[in-house]
C-alpha positions as CSV (number, residue, x, y, z in Angstrom):
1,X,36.7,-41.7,48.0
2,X,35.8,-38.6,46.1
3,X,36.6,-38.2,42.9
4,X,33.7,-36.2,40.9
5,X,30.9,-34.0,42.9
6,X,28.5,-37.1,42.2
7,X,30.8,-39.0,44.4
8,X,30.5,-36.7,46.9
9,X,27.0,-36.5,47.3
10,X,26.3,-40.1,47.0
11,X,29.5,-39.9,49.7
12,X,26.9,-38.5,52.3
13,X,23.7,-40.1,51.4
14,X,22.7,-38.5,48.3
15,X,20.5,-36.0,47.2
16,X,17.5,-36.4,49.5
17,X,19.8,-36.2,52.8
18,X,21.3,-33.1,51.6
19,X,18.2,-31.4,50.1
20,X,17.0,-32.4,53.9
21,X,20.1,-31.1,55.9
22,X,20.6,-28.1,53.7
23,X,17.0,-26.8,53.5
24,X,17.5,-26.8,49.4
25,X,14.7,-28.8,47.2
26,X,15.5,-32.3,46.2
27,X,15.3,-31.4,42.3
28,X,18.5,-28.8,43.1
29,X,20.7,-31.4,44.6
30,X,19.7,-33.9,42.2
31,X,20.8,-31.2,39.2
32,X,24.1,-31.0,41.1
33,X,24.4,-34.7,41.0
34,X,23.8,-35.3,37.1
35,X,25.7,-31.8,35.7
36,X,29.0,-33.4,37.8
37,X,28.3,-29.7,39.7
38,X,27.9,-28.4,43.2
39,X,27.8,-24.8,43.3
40,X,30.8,-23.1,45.7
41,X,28.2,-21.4,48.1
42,X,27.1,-24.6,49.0
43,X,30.7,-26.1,50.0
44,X,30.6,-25.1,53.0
45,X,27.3,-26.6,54.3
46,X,28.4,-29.8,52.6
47,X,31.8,-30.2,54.7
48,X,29.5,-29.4,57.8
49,X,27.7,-32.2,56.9
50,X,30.4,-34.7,56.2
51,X,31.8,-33.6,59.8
52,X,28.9,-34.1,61.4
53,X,28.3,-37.4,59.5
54,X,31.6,-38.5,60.8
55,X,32.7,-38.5,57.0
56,X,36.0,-38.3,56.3
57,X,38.0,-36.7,53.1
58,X,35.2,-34.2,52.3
59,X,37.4,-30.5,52.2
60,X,37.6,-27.2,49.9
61,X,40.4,-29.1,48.4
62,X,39.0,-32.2,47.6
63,X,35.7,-30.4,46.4
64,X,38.3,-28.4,44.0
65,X,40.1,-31.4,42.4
66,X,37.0,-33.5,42.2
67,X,35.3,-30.2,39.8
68,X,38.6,-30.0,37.9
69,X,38.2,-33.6,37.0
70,X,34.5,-33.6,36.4
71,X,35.2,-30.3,33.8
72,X,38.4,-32.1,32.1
73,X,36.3,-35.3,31.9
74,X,33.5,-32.7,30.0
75,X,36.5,-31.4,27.5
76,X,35.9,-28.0,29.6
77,X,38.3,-25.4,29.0
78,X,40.4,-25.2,32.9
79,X,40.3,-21.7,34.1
80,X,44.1,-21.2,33.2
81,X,43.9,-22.2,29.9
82,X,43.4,-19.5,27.4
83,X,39.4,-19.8,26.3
């Protein structure tokens, strides 16, 4: 299940198999991991990966809610709130 963007890279093998499948250094993916943070432009090659993985549950949505968690868990102000 996928509930912060840690989740979901450990979801599909962690940071070495995506660094791997994504052509992006391991030390990039493993920042992702510990800031709780995947950056949108990389969403996309993610889901492609869960597909082709055969992993299920990995979308732009649950990307989105598992971000809005990870922030609200931070004390992050959410983008509608008033900054």
């Amino acid at each position: 299940m996928i509930t912060t963007p840690a989740s979901a890279i450990d979801l599909l093998g962690g940071p070495g198999v995506i660094a791997s499948a994504t052509k992006r250094k391991y030390t990039t993916v493993s920042s992702w991991h510990a800031r709780q943070s995947i950056p949108v432009d990389a969403w996309p090659e993610l889901i492609a990966l869960a597909d082709s993985k055969g992993v299920e549950g990995l979308t732009y949505q649950t990307l989105a809610e598992a971000h809005a968690k990870a922030k609200a868990e931070r004390g992050a102000p959410q983008q509608n709130e008033a900054a």
